[in-house]
Biotite code that builds the C-alpha atoms (Angstrom):
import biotite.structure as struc

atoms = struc.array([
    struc.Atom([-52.538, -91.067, 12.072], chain_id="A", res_id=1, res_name="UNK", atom_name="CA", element="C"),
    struc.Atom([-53.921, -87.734, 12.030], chain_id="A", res_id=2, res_name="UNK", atom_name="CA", element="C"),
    struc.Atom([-52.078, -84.812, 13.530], chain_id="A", res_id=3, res_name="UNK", atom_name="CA", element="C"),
    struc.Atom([-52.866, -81.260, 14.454], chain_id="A", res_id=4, res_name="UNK", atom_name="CA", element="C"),
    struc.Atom([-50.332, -78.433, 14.498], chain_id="A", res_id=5, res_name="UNK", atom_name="CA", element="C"),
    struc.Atom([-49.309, -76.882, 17.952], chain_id="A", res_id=6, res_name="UNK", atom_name="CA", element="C"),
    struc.Atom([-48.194, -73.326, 18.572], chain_id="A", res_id=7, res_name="UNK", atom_name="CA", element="C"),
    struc.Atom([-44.314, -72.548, 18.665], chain_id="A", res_id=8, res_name="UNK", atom_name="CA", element="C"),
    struc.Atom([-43.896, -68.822, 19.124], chain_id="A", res_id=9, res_name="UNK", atom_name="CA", element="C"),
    struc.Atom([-45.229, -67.152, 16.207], chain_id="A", res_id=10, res_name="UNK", atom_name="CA", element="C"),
    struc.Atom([-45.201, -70.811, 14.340], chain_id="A", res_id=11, res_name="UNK", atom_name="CA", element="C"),
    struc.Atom([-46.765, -73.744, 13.885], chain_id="A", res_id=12, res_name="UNK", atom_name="CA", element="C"),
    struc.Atom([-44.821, -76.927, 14.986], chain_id="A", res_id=13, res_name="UNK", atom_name="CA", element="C"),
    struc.Atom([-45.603, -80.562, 14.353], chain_id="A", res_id=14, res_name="UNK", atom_name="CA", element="C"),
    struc.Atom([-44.896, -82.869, 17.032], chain_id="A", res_id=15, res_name="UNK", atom_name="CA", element="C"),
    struc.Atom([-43.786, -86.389, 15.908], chain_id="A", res_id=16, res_name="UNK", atom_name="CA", element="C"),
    struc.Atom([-44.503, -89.540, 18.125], chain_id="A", res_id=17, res_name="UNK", atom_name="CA", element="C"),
    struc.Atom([-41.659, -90.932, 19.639], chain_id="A", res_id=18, res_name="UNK", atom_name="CA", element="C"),
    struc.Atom([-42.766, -94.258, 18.184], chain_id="A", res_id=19, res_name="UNK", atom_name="CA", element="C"),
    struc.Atom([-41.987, -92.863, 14.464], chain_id="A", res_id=20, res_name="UNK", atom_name="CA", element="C"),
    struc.Atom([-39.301, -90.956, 15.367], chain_id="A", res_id=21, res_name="UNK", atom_name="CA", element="C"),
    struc.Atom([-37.555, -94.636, 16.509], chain_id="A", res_id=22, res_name="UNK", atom_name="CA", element="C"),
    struc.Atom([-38.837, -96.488, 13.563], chain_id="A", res_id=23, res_name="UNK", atom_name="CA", element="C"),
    struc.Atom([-36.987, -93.533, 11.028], chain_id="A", res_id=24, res_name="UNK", atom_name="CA", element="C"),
    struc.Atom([-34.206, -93.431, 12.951], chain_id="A", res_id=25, res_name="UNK", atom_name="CA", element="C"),
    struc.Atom([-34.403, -89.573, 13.861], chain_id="A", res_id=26, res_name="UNK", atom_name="CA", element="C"),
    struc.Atom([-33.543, -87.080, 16.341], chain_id="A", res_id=27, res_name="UNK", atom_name="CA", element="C"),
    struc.Atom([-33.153, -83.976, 17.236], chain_id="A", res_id=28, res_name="UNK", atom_name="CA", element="C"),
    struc.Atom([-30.187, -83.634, 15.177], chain_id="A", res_id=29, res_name="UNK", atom_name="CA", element="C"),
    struc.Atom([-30.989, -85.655, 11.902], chain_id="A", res_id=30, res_name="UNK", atom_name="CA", element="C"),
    struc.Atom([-31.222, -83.255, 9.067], chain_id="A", res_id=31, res_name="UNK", atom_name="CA", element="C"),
    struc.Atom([-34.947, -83.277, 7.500], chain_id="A", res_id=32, res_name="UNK", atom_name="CA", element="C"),
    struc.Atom([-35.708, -82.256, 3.877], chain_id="A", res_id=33, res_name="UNK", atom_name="CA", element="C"),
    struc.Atom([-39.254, -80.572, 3.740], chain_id="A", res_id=34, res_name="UNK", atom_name="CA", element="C"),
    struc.Atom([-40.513, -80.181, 0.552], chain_id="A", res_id=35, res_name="UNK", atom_name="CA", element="C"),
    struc.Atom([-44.210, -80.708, -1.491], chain_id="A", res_id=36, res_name="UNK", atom_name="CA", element="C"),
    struc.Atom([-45.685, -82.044, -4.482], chain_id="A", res_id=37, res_name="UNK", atom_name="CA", element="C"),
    struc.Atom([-48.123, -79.623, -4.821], chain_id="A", res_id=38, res_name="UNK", atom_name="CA", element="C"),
    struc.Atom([-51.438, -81.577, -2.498], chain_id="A", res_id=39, res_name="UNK", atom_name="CA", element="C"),
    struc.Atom([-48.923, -82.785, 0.489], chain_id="A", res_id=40, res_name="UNK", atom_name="CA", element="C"),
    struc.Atom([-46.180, -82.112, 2.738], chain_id="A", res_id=41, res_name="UNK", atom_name="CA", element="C"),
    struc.Atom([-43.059, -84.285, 2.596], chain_id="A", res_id=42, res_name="UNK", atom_name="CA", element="C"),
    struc.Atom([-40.519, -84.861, 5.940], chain_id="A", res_id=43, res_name="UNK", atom_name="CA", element="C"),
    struc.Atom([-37.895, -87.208, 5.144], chain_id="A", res_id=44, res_name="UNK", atom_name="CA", element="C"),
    struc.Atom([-34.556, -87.667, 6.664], chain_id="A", res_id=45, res_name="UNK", atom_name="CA", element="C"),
    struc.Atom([-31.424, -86.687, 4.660], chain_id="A", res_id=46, res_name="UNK", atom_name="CA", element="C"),
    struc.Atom([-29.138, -89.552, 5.325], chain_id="A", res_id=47, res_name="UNK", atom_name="CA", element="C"),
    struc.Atom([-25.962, -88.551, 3.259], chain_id="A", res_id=48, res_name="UNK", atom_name="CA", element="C"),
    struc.Atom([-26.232, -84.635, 2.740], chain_id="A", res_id=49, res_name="UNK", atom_name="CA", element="C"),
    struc.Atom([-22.915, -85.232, -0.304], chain_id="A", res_id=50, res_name="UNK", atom_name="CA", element="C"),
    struc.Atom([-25.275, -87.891, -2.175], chain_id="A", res_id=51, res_name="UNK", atom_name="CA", element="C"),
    struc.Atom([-28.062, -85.792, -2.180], chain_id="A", res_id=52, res_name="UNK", atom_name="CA", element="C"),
    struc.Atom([-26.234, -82.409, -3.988], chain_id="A", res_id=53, res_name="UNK", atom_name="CA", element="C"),
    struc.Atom([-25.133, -84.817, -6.116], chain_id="A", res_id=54, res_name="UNK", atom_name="CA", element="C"),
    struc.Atom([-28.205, -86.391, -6.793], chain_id="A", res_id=55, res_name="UNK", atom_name="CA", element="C"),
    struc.Atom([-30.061, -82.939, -7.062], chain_id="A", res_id=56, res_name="UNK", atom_name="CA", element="C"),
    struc.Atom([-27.141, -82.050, -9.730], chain_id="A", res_id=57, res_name="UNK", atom_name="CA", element="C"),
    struc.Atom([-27.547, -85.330, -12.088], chain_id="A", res_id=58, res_name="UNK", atom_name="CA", element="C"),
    struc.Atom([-31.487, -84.657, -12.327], chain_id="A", res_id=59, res_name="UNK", atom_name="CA", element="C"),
    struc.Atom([-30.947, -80.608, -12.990], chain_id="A", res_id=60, res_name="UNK", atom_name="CA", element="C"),
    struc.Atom([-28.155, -81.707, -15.734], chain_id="A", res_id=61, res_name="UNK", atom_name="CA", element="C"),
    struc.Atom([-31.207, -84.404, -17.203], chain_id="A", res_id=62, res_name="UNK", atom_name="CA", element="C"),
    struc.Atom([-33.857, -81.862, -16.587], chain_id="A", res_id=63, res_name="UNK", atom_name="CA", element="C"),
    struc.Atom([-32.064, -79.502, -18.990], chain_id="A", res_id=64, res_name="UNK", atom_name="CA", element="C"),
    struc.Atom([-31.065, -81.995, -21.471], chain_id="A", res_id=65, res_name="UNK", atom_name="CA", element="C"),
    struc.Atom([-34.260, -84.233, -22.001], chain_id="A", res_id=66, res_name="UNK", atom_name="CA", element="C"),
    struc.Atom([-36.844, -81.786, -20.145], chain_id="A", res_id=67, res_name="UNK", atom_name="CA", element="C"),
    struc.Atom([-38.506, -80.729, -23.579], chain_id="A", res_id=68, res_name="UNK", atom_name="CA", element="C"),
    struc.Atom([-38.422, -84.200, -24.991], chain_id="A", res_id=69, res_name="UNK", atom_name="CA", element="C"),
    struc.Atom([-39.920, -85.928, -21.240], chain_id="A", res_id=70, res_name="UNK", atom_name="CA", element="C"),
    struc.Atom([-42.333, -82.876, -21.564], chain_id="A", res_id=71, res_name="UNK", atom_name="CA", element="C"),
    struc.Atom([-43.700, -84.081, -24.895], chain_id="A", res_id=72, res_name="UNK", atom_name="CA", element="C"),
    struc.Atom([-43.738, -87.511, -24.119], chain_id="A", res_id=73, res_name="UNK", atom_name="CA", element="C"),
    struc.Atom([-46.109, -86.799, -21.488], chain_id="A", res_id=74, res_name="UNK", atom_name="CA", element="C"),
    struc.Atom([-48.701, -85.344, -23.101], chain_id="A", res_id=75, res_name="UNK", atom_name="CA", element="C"),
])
């Protein structure tokens, strides 16, 4: 599906077909996490706002404990 970004104000909006919208489970009120790897733009529902700080926390705590060695191992 290829989209094209409307005009909202002074913004750009993205308008998401109803069809997706039903097959996520969103709405106007569902929470979205925007976020990039760099090359694309990532939407994604946040289902369980609690799980996800403490998700987010675990993986800073790991970064900072095994970052150097995961850094290594990569190269």
């Amino acid at each position: 599906m290829i989209k094209r970004l409307t005009k909202h104000g002074n913004s750009l909006a993205l308008v998401i077909d109803r069809s997706v919208l039903d097959l996520l489970k969103i709405d106007r009120e569902t929470p979205l996490d925007v976020s990039t790897d760099g090359q694309a733009l990532i939407i994604s529902p946040v289902r369980d706002v609690e799980r996800l700080d403490r998700f987010q926390k675990v993986l800073e705590s790991a970064n900072r404990k095994y970052g150097r060695a995961l850094e290594r191992l990569a190269e």
